[in-house]
N, C-alpha and C positions, 0 to 999 in steps of 0.2 A: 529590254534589260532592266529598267525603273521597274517594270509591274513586276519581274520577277525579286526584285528585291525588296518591295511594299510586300511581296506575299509571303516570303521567307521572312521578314522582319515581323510581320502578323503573327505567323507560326510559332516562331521564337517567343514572340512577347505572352501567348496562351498558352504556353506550355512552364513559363515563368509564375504564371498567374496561378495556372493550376497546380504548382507544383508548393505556394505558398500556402498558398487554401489549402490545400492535405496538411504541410506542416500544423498550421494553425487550428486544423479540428483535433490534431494530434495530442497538442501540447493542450487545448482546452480540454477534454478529458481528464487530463492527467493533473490538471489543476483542481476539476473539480473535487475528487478525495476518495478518501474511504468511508463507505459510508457504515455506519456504529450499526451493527444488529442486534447482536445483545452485549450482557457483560454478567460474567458469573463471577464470584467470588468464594477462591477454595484456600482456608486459612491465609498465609500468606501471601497468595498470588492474585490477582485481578485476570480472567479470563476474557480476553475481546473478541467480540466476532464482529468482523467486516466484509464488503464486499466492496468490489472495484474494479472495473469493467468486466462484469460478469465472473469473477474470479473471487473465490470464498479465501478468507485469512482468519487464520488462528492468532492471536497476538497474545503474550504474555507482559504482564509487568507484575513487578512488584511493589506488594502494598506499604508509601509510606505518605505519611503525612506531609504535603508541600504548604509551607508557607512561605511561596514564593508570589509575589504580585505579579510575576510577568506568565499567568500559567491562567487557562481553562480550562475546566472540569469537562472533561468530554460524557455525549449522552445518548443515548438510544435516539436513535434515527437522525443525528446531524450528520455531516460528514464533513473532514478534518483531513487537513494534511497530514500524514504521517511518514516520517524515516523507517522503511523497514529493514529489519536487517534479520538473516536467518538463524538460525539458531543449530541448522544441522553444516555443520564447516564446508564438507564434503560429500554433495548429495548423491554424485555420481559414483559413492564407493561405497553407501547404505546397505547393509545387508538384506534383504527383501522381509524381513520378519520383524522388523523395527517398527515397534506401535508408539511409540514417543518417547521422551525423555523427562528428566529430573529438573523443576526446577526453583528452586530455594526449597528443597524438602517433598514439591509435591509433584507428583506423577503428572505428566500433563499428555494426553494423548491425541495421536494423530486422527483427523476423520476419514477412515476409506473408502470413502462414496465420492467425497468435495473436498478436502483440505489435505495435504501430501504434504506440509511443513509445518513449522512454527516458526512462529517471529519474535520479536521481540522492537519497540519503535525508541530511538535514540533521543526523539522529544516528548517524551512520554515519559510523566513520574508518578506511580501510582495511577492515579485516572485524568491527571493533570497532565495538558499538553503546556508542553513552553513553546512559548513564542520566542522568533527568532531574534 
């Protein structure tokens, strides 16, 4: 009866273990970022292209000047935490012929090869990220 409950309590304990380990590779990805691919710039808007875990993002802001000290200038090839947020409300009701949308004036379009949204990042002001 002990060896069956050393063996059971072994089970238990590696099934805990492993089940941390997954959480833990999970949430390190997810910390590591987005990483900056390029960045266009179309009259008023800042164009971002990112990637993050194999997945392309469009990211828009717009262009203002921060004189904020608690901000970094984001750059090609670093990668950054960013808040995404969508920009299409309700993607499940998209009509199949939507190539992008307006934003501050300029047409910003979808990619339809890799990129099916836009975004827009909540700590992101013009090319400056704020910190939290």
């Amino acid at each position: 009866m002990a060896k069956k409950n050393v063996v059971l309590s072994s089970l238990m304990l590696s099934i805990i273990l492993i089940s941390l380990s997954c959480n833990s590779l999970k949430n390190e990805s997810t910390k590591i970022g987005y990483k900056i691919l390029k960045i266009d710039s179309i009259a008023d808007v800042y164009v971002v292209h990112a990637i993050n875990n194999k997945q392309y993002f469009k990211i828009v802001s717009h262009k203002v000047e921060s004189k904020d000290s608690y901000c970094e200038r984001i750059k090609v090839g670093n990668k950054y935490r960013l808040n995404l947020k969508s920009l299409f409300l309700n993607k499940e009701k998209l009509p199949l012929s939507v190539n992008g949308l307006d934003f501050y004036g300029q047409t910003i379009n979808i990619e339809e090869d890799s990129i099916f949204d836009i975004h827009t990042a909540n700590n992101l002001k013009g090319l400056c990220l704020l910190k939290d």
